[in-house]
MDTraj code that builds the backbone (N, CA, C; nanometers):
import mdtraj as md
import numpy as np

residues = "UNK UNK UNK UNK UNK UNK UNK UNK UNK UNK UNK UNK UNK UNK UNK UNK UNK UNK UNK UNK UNK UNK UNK UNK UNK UNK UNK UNK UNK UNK UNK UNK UNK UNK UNK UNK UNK UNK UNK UNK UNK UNK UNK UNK UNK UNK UNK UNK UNK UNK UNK UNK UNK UNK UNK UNK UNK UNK UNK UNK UNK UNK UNK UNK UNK UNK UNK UNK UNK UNK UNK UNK".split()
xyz = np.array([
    [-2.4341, 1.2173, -4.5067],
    [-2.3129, 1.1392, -4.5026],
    [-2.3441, 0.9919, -4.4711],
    [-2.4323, 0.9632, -4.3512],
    [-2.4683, 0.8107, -4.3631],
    [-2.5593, 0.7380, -4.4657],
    [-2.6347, 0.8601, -4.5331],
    [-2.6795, 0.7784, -4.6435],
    [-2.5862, 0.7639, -4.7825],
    [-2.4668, 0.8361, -4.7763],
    [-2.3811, 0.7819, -4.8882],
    [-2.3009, 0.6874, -4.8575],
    [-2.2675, 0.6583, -4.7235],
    [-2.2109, 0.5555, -4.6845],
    [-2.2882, 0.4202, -4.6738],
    [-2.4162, 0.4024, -4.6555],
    [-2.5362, 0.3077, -4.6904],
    [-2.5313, 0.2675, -4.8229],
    [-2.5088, 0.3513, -4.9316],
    [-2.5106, 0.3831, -5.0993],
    [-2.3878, 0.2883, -5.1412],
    [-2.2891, 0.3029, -5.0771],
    [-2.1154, 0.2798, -5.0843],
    [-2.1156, 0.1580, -5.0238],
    [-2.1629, 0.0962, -4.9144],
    [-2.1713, -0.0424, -4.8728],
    [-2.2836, -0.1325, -4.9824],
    [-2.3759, -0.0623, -5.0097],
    [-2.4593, -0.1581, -5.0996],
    [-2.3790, -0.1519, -5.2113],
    [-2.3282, -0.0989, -5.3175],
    [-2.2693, -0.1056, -5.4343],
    [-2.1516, -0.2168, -5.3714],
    [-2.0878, -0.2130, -5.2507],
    [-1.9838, -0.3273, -5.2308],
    [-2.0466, -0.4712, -5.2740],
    [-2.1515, -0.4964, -5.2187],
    [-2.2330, -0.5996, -5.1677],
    [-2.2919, -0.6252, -5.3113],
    [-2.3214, -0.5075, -5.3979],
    [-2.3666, -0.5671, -5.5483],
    [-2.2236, -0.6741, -5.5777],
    [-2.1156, -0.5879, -5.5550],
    [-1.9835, -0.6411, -5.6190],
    [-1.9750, -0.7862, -5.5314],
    [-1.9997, -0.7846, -5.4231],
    [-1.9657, -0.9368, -5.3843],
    [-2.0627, -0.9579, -5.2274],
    [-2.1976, -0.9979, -5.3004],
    [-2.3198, -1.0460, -5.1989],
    [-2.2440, -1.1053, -5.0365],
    [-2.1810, -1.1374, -5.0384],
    [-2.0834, -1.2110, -4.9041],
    [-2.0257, -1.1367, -4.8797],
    [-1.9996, -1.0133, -4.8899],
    [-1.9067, -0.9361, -4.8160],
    [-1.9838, -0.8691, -4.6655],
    [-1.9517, -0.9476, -4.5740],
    [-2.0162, -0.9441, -4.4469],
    [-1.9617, -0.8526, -4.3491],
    [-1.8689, -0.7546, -4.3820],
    [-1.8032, -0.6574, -4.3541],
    [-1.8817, -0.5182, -4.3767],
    [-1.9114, -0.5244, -4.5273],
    [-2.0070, -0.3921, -4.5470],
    [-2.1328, -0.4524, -4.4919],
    [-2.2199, -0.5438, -4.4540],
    [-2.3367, -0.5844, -4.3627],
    [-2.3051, -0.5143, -4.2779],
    [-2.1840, -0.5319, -4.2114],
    [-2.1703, -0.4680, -4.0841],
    [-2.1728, -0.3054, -4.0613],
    [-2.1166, -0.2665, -4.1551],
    [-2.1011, -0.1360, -4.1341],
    [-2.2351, -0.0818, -4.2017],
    [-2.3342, -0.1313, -4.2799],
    [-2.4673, -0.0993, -4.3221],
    [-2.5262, -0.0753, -4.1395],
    [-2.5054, -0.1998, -4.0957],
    [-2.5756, -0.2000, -3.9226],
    [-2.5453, -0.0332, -3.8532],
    [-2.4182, -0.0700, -3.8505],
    [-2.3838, 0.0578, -3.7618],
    [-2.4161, 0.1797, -3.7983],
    [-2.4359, 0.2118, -3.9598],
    [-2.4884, 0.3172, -4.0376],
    [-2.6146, 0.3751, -3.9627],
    [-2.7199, 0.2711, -3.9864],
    [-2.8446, 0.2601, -3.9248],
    [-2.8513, 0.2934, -3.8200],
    [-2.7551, 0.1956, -3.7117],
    [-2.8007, 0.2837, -3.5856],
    [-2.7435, 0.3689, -3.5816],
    [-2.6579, 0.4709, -3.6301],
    [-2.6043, 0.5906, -3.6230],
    [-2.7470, 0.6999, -3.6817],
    [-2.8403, 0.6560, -3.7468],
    [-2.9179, 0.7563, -3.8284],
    [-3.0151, 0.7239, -3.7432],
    [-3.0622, 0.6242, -3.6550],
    [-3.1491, 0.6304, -3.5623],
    [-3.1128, 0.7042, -3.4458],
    [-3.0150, 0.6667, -3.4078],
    [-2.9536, 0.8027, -3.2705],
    [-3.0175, 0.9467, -3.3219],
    [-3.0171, 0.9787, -3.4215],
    [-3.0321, 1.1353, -3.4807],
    [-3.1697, 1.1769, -3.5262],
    [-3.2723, 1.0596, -3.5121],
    [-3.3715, 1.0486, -3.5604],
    [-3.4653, 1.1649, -3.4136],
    [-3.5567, 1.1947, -3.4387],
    [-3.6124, 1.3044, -3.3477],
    [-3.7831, 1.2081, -3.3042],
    [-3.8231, 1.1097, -3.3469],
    [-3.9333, 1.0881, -3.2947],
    [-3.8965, 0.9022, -3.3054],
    [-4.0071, 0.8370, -3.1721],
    [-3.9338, 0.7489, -3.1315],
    [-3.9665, 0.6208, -3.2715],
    [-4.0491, 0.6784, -3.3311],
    [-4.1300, 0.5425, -3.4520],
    [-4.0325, 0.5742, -3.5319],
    [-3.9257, 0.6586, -3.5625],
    [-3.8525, 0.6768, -3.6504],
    [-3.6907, 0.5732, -3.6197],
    [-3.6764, 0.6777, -3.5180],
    [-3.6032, 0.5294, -3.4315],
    [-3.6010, 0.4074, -3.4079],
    [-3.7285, 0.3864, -3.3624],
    [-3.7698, 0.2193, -3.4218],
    [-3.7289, 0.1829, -3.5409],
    [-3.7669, 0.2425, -3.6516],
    [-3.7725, 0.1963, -3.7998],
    [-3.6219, 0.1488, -3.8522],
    [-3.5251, 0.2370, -3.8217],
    [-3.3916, 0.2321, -3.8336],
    [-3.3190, 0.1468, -3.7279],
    [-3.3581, 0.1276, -3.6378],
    [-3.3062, 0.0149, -3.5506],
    [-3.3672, -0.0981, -3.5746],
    [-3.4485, -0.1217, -3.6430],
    [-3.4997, -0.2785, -3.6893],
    [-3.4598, -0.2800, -3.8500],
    [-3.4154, -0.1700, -3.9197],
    [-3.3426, -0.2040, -4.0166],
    [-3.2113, -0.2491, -3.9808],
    [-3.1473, -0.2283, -3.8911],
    [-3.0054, -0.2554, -3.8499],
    [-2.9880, -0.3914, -3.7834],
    [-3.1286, -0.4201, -3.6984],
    [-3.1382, -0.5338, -3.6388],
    [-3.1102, -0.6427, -3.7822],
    [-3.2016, -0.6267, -3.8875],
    [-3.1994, -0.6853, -4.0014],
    [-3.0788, -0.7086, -4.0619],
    [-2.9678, -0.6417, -4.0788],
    [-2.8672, -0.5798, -4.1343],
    [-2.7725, -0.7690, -4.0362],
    [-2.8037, -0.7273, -3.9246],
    [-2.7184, -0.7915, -3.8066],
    [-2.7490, -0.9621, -3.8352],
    [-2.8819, -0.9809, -3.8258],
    [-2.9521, -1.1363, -3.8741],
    [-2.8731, -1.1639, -4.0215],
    [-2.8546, -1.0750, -4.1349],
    [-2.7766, -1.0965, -4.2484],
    [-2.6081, -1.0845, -4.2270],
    [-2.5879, -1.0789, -4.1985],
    [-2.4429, -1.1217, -4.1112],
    [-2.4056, -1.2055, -4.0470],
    [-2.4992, -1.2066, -3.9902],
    [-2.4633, -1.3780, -3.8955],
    [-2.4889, -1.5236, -4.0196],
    [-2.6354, -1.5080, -4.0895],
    [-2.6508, -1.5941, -4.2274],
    [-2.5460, -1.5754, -4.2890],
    [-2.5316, -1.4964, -4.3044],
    [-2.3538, -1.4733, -4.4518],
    [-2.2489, -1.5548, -4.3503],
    [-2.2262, -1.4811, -4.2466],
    [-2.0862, -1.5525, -4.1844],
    [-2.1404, -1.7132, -4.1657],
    [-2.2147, -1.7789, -4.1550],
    [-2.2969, -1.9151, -4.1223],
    [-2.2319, -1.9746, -4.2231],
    [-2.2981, -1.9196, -4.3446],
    [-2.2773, -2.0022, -4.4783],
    [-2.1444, -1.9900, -4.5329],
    [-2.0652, -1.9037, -4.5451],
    [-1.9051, -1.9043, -4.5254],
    [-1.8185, -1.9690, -4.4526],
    [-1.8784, -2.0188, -4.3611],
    [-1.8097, -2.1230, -4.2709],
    [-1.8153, -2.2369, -4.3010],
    [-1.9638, -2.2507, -4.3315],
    [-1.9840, -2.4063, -4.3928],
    [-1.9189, -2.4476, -4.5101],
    [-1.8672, -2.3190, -4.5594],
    [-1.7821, -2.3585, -4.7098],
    [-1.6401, -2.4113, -4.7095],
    [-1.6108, -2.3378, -4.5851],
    [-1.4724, -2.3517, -4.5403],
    [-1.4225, -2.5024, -4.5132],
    [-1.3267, -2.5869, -4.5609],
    [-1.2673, -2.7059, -4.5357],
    [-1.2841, -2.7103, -4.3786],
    [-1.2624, -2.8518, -4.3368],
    [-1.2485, -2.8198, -4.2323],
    [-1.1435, -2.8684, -4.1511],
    [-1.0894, -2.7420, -4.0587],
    [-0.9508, -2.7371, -4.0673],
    [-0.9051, -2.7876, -3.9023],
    [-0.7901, -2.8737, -3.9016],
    [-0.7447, -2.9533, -3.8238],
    [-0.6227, -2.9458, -3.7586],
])
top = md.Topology()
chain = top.add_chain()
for i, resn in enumerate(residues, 1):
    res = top.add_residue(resn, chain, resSeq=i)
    for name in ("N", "CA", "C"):
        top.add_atom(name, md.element.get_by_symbol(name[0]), res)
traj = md.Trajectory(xyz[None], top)
């Protein structure tokens, strides 16, 4: 189930690279599949994919802002 929901946020993100919403929920995916993970290098692996996930979210929301007029 979290890897079709991983599947379902990336096909969003084909549809519109800035959608910093499915970033987010890619994150939480991750660490949801690391909680369940049984050895700790596995855990690692999926929590530094999510960490990743989190750094691309903050860049997306960055550069969306900068696009934004600026409002007064």
């Amino acid at each position: 189930m979290i890897d079709e929901g991983v599947r379902n946020m990336e096909t969003a993100l084909g549809i519109d690279p800035d959608y910093d919403d499915a970033m987010v929920y890619i994150n939480l995916l991750y660490r949801e599949k690391a909680d369940l993970q049984d050895s700790t290098e596995e855990y690692a692996r999926y929590t530094r994919m999510a960490d990743e996930w989190v750094r691309k979210t903050l860049a997306t929301k960055k550069v969306k802002a900068a696009r934004r007029p600026n409002q007064q």
